[in-house]
Structures are given as C-alpha cells and as structure tokens.
PyMOL CGO cylinders between C-alpha atoms (Angstrom):
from pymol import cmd
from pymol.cgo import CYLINDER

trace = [
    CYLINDER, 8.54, 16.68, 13.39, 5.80, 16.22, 11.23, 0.3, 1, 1, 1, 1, 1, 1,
    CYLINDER, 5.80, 16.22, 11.23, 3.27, 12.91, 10.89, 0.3, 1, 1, 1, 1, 1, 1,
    CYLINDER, 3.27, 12.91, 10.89, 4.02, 11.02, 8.26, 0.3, 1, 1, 1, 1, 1, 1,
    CYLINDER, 4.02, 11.02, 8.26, 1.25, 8.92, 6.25, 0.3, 1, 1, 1, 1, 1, 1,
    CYLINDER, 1.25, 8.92, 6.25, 2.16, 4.96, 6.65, 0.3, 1, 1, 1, 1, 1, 1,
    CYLINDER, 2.16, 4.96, 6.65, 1.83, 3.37, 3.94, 0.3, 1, 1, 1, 1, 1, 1,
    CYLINDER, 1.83, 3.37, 3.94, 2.01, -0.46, 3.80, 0.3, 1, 1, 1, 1, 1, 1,
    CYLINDER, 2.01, -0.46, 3.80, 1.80, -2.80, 0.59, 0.3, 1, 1, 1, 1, 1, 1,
    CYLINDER, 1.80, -2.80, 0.59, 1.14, -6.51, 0.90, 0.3, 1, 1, 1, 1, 1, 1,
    CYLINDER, 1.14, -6.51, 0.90, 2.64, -8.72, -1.69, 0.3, 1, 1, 1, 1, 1, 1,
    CYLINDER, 2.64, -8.72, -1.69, 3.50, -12.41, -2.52, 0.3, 1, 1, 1, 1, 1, 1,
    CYLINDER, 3.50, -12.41, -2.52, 6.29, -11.41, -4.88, 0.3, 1, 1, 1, 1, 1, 1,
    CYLINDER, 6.29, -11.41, -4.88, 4.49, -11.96, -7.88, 0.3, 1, 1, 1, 1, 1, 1,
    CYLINDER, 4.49, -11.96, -7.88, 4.94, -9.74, -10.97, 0.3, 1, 1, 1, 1, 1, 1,
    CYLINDER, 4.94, -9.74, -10.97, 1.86, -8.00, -10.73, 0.3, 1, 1, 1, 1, 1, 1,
    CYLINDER, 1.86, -8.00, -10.73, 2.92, -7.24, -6.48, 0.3, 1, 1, 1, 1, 1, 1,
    CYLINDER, 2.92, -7.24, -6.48, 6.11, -5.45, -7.60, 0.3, 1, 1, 1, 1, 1, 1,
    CYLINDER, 6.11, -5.45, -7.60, 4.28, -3.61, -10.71, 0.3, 1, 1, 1, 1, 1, 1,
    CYLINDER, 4.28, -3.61, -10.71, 1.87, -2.77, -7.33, 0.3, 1, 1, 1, 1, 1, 1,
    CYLINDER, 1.87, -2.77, -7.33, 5.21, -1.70, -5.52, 0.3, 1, 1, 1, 1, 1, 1,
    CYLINDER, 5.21, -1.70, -5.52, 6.78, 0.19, -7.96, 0.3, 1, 1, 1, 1, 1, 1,
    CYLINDER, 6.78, 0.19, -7.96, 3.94, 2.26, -8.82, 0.3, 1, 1, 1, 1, 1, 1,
    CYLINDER, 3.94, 2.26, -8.82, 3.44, 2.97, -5.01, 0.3, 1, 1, 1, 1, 1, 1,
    CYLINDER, 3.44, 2.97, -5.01, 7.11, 4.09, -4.44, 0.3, 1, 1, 1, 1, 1, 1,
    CYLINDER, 7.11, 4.09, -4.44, 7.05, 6.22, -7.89, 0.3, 1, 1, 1, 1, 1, 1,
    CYLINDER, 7.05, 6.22, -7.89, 3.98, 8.36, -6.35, 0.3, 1, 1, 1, 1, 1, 1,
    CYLINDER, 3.98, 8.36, -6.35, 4.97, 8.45, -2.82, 0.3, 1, 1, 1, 1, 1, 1,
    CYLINDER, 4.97, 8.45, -2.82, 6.25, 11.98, -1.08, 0.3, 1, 1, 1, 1, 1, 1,
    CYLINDER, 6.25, 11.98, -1.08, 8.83, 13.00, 1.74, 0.3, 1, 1, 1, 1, 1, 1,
    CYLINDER, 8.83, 13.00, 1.74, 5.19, 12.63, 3.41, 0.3, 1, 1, 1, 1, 1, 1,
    CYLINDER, 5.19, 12.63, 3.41, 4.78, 8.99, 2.65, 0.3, 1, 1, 1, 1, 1, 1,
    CYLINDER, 4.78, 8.99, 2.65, 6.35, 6.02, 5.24, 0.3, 1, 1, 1, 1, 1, 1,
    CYLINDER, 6.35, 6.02, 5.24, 6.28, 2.93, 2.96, 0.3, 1, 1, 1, 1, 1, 1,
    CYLINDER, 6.28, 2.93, 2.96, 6.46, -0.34, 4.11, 0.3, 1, 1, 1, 1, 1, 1,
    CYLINDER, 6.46, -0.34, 4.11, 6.34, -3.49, 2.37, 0.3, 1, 1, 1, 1, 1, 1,
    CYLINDER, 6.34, -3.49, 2.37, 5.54, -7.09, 3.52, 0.3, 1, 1, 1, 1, 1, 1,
    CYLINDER, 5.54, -7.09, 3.52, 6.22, -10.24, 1.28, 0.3, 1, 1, 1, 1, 1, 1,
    CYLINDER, 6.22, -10.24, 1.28, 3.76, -11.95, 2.65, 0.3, 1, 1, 1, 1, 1, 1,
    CYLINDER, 3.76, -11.95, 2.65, 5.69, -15.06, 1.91, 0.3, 1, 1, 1, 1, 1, 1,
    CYLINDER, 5.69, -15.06, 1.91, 7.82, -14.20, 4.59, 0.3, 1, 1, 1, 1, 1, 1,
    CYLINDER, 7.82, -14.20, 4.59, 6.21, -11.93, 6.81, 0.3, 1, 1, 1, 1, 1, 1,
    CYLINDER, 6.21, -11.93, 6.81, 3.17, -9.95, 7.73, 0.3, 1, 1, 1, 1, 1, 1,
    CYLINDER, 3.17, -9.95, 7.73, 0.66, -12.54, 7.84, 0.3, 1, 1, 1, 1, 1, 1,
    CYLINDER, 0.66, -12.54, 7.84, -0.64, -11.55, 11.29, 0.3, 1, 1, 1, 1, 1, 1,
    CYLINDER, -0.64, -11.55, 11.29, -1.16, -7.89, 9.61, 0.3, 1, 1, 1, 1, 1, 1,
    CYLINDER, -1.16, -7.89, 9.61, -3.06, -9.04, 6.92, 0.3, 1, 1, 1, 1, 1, 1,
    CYLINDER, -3.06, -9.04, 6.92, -5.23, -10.90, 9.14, 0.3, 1, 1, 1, 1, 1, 1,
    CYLINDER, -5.23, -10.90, 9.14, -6.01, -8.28, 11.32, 0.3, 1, 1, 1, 1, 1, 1,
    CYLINDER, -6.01, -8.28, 11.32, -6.53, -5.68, 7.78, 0.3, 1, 1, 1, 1, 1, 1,
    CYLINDER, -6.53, -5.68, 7.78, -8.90, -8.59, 6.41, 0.3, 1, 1, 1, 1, 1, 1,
    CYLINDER, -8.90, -8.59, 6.41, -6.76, -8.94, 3.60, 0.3, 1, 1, 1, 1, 1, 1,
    CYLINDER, -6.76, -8.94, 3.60, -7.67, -11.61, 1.49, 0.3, 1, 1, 1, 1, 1, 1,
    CYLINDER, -7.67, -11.61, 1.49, -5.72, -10.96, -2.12, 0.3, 1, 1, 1, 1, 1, 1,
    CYLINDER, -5.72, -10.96, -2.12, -2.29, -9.66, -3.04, 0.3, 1, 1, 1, 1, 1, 1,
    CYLINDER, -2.29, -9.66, -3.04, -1.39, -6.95, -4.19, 0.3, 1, 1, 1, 1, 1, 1,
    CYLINDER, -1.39, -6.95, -4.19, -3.32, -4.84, -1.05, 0.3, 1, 1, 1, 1, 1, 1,
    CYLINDER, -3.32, -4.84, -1.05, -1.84, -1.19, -0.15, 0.3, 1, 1, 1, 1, 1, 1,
    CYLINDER, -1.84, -1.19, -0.15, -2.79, 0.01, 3.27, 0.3, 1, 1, 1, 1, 1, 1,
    CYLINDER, -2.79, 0.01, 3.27, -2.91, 3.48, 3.64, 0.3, 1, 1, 1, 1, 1, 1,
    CYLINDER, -2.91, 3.48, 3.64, -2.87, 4.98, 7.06, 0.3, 1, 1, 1, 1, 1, 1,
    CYLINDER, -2.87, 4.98, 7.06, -4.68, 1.56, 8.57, 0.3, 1, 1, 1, 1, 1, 1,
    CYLINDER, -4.68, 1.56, 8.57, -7.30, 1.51, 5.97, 0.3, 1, 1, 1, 1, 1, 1,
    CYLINDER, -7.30, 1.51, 5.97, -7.25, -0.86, 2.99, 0.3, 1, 1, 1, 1, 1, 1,
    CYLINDER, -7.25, -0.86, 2.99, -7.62, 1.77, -0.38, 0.3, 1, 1, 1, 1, 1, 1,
    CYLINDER, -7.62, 1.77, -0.38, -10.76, 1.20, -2.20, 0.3, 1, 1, 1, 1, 1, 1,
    CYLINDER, -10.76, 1.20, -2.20, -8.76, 0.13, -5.57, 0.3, 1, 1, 1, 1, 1, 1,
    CYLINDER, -8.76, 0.13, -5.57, -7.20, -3.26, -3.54, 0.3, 1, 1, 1, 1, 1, 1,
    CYLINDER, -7.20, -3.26, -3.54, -11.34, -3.94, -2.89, 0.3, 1, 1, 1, 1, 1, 1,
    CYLINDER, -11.34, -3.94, -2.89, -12.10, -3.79, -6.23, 0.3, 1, 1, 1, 1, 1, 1,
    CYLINDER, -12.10, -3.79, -6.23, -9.12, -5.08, -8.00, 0.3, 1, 1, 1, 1, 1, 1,
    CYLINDER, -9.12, -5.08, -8.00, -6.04, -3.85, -9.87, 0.3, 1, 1, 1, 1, 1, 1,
    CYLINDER, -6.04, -3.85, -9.87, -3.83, -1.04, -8.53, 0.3, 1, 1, 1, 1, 1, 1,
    CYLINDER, -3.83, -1.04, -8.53, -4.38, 1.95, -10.02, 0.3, 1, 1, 1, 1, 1, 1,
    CYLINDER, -4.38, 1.95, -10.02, -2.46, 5.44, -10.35, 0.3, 1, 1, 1, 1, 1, 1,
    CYLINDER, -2.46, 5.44, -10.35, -5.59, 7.25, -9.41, 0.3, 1, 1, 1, 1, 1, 1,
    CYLINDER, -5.59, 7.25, -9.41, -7.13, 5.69, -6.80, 0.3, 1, 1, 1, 1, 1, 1,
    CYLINDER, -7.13, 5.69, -6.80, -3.90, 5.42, -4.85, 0.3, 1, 1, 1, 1, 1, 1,
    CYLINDER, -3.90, 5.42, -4.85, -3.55, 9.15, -5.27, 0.3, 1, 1, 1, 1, 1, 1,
    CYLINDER, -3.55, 9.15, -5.27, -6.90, 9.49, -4.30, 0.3, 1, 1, 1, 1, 1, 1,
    CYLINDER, -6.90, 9.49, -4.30, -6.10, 7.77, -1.16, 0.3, 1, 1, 1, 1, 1, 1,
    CYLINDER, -6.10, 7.77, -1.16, -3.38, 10.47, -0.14, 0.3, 1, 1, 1, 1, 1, 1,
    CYLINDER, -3.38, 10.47, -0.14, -0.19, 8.86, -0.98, 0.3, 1, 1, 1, 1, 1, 1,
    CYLINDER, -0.19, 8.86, -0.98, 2.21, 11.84, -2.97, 0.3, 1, 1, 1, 1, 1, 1,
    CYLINDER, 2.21, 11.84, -2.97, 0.40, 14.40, -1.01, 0.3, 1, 1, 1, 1, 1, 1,
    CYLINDER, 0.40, 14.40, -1.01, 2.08, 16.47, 1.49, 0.3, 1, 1, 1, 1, 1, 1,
    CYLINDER, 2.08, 16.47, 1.49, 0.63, 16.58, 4.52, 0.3, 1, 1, 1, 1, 1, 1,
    CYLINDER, 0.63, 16.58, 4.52, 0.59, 19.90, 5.96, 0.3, 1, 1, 1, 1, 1, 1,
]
cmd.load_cgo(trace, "trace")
C-alpha cells in the first residue's frame, strides 16, 4: 500500500471556497486523500491548530500551501505544492 498525500481544504461554503474545492478535486491524483471541512460545521479545532485565519486554506500534507498565505487559490501553486503528482 502506498502513502497517500492528505490533502485538506478549509471552507465556509462561500462561492469563492467551492471555486477553491473544485479546482483542488479537478487536479488531484489516485495519490491525493482529499478532505474537506465546512468550517461552519466542523474543523474548527484543525484550523486552530494549522493557524488558519481565512477561508479558502488547502492543507497539504500538514502544511498550509504558500498560495492560502498570500491569497487566492491558484492552479499553480497548488501544483507546486504536490497535489496531481504521483507519489512514487
């Protein structure tokens, strides 16, 4: 069995969180374990422990990817930060 990458995306159900979402899920591989916390409804105690103090934030592999410091999602950066990449 082979590790997968966790992925986690913290939302508040917003428009711009599912756009976040969707884009995540569109990229993601067989390698790729996504999870996805409204935070509406759940995951607060994650987020506090992450630091996470705006929505959308993805998560990948326990660290928060550099785009979700800096602002909007974006295609690259999130592919930058692994997720759609095998992992061999």
């Amino acid at each position: 069995m082979s590790r997968k990458r966790k992925i986690e995306i913290f939302t508040s159900g917003c428009y711009l969180c599912d756009e976040a979402v969707k884009l995540v899920e569109s990229i993601a591989c067989d390698s790729c374990e996504v999870s996805v916390y409204n935070l509406n409804n759940e995951g607060q105690d994650k987020a506090m422990t992450y630091g996470i103090g705006s929505v959308p934030t993805v998560v990948v592999d326990g660290k928060i990817a550099d785009c979700c410091r800096q602002g909007k999602v974006s295609k690259s950066d999130i592919m930058a930060a692994g997720i759609g990449r095998t992992i061999s």
